[in-house]
N, C-alpha and C positions, 0 to 999 in steps of 0.2 A: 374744401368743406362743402357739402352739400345743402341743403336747407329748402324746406318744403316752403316757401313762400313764391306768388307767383312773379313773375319778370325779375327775380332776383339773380344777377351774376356775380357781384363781388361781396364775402362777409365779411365785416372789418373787425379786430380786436383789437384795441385800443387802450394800455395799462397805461395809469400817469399817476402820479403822486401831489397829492391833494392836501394841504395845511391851510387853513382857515383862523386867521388871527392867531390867538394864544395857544389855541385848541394841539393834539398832538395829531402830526399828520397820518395819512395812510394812504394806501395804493387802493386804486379804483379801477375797475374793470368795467368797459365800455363796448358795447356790441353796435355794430349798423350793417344794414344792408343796401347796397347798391345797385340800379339795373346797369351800372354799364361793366363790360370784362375789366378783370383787373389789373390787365394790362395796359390801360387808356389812362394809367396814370403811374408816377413813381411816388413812394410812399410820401415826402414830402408834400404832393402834390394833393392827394388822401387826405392827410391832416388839415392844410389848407381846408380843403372839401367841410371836411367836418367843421371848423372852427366858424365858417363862411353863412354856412347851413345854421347854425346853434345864435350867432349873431345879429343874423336877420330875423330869427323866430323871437328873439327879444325884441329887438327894434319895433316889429311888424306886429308884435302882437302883446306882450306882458307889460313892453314898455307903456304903450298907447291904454292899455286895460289900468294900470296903475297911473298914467301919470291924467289922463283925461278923467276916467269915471271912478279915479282912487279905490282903487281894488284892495292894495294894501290897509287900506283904513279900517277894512272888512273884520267884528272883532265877535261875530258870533261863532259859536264853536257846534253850532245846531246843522246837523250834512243836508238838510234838505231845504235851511233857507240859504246856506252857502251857494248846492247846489241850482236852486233858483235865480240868484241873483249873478250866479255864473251864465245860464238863459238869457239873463237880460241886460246881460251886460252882450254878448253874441248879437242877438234880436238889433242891438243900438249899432252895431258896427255893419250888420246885413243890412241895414235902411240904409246907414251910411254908405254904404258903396252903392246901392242903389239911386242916391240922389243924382249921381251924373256931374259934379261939379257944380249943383246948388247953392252949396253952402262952401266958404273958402276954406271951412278945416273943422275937423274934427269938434274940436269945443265951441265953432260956432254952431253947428248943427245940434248939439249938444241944450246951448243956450237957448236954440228959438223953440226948441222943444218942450224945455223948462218952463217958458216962458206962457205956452199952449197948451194948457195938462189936457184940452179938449185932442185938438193935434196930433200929441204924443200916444194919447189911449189908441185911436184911432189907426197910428201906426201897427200899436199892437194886435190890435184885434183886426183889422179890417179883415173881409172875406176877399 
């Protein structure tokens, strides 16, 4: 299969069947693209890939956005203070990783900023 995307060699199609509690299940159709040939792996190997990939993007990022600055809590249904608050919830994680090992984690970095609304602005806005 071909595909106009650039550095792409392998496309993946990925059909699984999907039941979620009581609900009635259903087959889902999953698409990805790979830059390696698709020879660099056997399908087993592939799924791995994917499941590996999908695993770390929670860990690394939905888990930490939900479980540190409670994203789930998030109950307005307005797209532009969602979207906003999706900015600054990013904006917290960019200081973050730019502190260097300042802070021992996450929710501390977190707390001394709470604790500084001078600080914290300051993060936001600096030039």
């Amino acid at each position: 299969m071909e595909v106009a995307f650039p550095h792409a060699r392998t496309a993946l199609h990925i059909r699984s069947w999907r039941k979620v509690g009581d609900k009635e299940g259903n087959w889902e159709d999953r698409y990805y693209l790979s830059s390696l040939e698709s020879h660099h792996k056997a399908p087993k190997q592939w799924m791995s890939a994917v499941r590996e990939h999908w695993g770390g993007v929670e860990n690394r990022n939905h888990w930490r956005k939900d479980a540190c600055l409670l994203e789930d809590k998030t109950r307005s249904r307005n797209p532009n203070i969602v979207c906003s608050l999706i900015l600054l919830r990013n904006v917290v994680f960019h200081y973050y990783a730019q502190t260097d090992g300042a802070h021992a984690s996450l929710p501390a970095f977190i707390e001394t900023n709470a604790a500084d609304s001078k600080r914290a602005f300051a993060l936001v806005f600096a030039k």
